[in-house]
C-alpha positions as CSV (number, residue, x, y, z in Angstrom):
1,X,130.2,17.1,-95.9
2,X,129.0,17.3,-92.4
3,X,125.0,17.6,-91.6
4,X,123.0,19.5,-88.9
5,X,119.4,19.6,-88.3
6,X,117.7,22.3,-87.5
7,X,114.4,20.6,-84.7
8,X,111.8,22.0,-83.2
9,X,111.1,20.9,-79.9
10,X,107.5,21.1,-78.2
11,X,107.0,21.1,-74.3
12,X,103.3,20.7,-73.3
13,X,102.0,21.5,-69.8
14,X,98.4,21.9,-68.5
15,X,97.8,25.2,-69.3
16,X,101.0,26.1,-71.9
17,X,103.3,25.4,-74.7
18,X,106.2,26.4,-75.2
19,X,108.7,26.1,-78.4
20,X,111.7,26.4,-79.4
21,X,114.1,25.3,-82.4
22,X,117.3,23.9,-82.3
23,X,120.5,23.3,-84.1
24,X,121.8,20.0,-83.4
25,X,124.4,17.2,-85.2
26,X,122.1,14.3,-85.7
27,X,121.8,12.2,-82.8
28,X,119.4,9.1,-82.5
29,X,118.5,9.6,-78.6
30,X,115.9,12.3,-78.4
31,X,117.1,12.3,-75.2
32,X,119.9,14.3,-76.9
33,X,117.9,16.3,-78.8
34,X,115.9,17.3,-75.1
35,X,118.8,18.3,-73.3
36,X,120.0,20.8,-76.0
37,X,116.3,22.4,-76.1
38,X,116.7,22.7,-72.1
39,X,120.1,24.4,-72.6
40,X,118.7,26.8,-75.2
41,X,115.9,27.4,-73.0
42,X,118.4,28.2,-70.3
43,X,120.5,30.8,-71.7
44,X,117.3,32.5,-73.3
45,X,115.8,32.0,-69.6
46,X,118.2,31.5,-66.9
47,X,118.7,28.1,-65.2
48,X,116.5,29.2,-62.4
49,X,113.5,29.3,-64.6
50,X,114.1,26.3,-66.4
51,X,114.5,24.4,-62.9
52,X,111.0,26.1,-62.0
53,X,109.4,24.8,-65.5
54,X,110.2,21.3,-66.1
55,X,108.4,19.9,-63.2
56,X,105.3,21.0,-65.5
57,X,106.2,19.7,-68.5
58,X,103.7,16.4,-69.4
59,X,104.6,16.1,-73.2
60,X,107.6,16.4,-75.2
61,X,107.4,16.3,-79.0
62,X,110.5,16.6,-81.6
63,X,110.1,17.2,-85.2
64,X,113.4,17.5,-87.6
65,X,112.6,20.8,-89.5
66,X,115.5,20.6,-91.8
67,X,118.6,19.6,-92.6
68,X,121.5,21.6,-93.0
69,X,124.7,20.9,-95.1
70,X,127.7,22.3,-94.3
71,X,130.4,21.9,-97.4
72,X,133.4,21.2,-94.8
73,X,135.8,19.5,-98.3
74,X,138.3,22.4,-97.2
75,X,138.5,20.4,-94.0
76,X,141.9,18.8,-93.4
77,X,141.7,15.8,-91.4
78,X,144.9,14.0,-89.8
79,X,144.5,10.1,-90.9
80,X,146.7,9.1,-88.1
């Protein structure tokens, strides 16, 4: 059974807020979890704009909405 989480990430500036959920594999380092909002952001955005909007950013908050199970049993796996 293999698990992803479905996080909302929160980026506060002075004078907006902007969200957007991800899908992610668990990861530890919100760092992680950061990147892959930037990335969504970018292909939503462009690059350009993303470049433009992080020097803004003060705040970053990340909240696990849910997990997601994925039944992956008819998975074949090479032990070797």
């Amino acid at each position: 059974m293999s698990n992803t989480i479905m996080t909302d990430v929160l980026f506060a500036a002075d004078h907006f807020i902007m969200v957007t959920t991800i899908e992610t594999t668990f990861s530890p380092d919100q760092r992680d979890i950061e990147q892959a909002a930037w990335e969504r952001l970018a292909d939503e955005y462009g690059v350009d704009w993303v470049n433009m909007t992080k020097p803004f950013i003060k705040q970053v908050s990340i909240e696990v909405a849910t997990v997601v199970s994925t039944d992956d049993s008819d998975v074949y796996t090479d032990p070797a």
